[in-house]
C-alpha positions in Angstrom: -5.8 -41.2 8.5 -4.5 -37.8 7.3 -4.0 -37.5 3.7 -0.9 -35.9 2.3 -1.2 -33.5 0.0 1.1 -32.5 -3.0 0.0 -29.2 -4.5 1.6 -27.0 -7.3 1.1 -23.3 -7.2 -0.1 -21.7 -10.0 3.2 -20.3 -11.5 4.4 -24.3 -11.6 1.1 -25.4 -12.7 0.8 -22.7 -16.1 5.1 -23.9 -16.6 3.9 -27.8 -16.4 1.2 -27.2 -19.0 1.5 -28.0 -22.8 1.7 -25.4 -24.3 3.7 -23.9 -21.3 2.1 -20.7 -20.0 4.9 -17.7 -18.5 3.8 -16.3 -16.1 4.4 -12.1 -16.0 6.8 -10.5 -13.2 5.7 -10.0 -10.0 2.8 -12.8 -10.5 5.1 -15.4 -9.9 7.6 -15.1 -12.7 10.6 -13.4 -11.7 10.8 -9.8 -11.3 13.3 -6.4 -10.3 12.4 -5.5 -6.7 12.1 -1.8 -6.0 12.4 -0.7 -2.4 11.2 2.4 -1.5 10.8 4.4 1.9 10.0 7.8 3.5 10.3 9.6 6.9 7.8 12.2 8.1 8.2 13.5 11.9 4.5 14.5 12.9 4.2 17.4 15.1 3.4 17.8 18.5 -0.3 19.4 17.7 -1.4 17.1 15.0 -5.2 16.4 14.8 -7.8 13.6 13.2 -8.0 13.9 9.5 -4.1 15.0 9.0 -1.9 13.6 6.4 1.5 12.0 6.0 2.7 11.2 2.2 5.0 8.8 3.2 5.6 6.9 -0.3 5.0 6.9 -4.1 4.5 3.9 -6.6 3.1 4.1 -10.2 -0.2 2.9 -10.6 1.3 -0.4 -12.0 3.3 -1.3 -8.8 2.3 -5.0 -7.1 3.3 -4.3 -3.5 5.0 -7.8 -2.0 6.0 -5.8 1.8 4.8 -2.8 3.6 6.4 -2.3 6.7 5.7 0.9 9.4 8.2 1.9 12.2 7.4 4.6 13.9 8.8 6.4 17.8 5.8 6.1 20.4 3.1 8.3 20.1 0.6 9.5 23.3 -1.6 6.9 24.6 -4.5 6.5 21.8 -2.8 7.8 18.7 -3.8 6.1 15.7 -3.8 6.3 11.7 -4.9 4.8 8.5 -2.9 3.5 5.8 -4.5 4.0 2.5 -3.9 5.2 -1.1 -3.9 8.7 -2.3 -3.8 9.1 -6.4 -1.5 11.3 -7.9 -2.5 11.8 -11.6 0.3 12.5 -14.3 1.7 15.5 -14.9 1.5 16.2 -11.2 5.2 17.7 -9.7 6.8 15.6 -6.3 5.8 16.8 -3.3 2.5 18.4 -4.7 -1.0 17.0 -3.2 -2.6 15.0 -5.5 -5.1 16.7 -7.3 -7.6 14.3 -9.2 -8.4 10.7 -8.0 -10.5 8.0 -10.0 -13.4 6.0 -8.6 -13.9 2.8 -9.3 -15.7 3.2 -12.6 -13.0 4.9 -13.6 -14.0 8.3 -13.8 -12.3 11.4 -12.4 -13.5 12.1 -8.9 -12.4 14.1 -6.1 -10.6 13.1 -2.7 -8.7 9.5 -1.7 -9.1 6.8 -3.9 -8.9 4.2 0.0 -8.0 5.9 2.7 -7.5 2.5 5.2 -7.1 -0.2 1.7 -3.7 -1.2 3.7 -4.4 -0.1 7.6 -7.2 0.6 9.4 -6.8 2.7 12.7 -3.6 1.3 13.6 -2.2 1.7 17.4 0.8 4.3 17.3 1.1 5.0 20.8 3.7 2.4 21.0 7.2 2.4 20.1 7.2 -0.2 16.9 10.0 -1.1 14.4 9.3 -2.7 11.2 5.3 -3.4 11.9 3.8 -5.9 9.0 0.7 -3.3 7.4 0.5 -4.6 4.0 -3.1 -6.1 5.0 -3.7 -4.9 8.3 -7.2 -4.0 7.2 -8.1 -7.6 5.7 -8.2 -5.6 2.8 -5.0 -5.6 0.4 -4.9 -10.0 0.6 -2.5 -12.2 -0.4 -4.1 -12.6 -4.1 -4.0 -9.0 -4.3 -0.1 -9.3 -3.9 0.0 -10.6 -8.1 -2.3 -7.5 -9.3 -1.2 -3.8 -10.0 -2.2 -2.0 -7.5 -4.9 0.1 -9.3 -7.0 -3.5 -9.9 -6.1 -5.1 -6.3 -7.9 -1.4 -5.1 -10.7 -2.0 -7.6 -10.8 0.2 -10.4 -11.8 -0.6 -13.8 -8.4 0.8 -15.6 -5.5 1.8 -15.3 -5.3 5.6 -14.7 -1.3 6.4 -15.5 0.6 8.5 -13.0 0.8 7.4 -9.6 -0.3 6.0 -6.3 0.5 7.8 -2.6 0.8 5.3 0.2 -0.6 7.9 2.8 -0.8 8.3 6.6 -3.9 9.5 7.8 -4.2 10.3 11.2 -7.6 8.7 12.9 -6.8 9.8 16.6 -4.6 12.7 17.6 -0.4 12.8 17.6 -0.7 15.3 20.8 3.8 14.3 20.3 6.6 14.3 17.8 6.7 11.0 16.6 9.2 9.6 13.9 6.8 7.7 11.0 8.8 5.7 8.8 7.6 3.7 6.1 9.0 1.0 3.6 7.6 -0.3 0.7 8.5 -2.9 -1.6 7.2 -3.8 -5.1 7.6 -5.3 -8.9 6.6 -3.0 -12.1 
């Protein structure tokens, strides 16, 4: 016979205990959603290794949605969707210029270039395509951490996180790539 089940998540279990426990916002206790989004049109000659800054979140930021639409690309086009860091100090629209590793020490170049999507098909026409863990990567515990712990550094380094399009297989066509992100701080 199948046994029935009655489980409590943890946010219910910490509020049930004596003393009771709050939980903080965006890991289960209620929290101010911030919804971001950005619009890059590729061109028709871009190749592997290109880039697309498509969003910006502070370090702190615990992503709940991450969503890609984007027009149809040519018949293998793919990219990854990873995290680029943008340190403080560093003005909009300027490439980021120091990233940490995860010991937490300065470093040089992307922090996860595929953390949310790994070489994901945009040859297709898509609207509102589900990414936040494409790559197995970003998982559903992750969802309760900031994002610079759920991508495995030691500290928080300030500033800011990139969510970055990185193009694995050629865009040989104009294709529309917009992205949506939604998050807690």
């Amino acid at each position: 016979m199948a046994q029935v089940s009655n489980l409590l998540s943890d946010n219910i279990t910490t509020r049930e205990a004596t003393p009771v426990v709050q939980s903080a916002s965006g890991e289960g206790a209620p929290g101010r959603l911030i919804h971001v989004d950005g619009l890059v049109t590729s061109l028709a000659t871009d190749s592997a290794n290109g880039t697309y800054s498509m969003v910006r979140l502070p370090t702190t930021a615990k992503l709940k949605c991450l969503e890609l639409t984007n027009g149809a690309g040519t018949s293998s086009s793919a990219v990854d969707i990873g995290l680029f860091y943008v340190a403080p100090g560093i003005m909009p629209g300027k490439a980021a210029s120091r990233v940490y590793n995860s010991s937490g020490q300065a470093a040089d170049g992307v922090v996860d270039q595929d953390f949310f999507g790994s070489a994901v098909a945009v040859s297709s026409a898509q609207a509102k395509l589900d990414v936040i863990n494409e790559s197995a990567t970003y998982t559903t515990a992750k969802r309760f951490q900031p994002l610079w712990k759920a991508v495995g550094l030691a500290k928080d380094p300030g500033g800011y996180f990139d969510i970055v399009l990185t193009i694995t297989t050629e865009v040989t066509a104009a294709v529309p790539f917009y992205l949506e992100a939604t998050y807690v701080d």
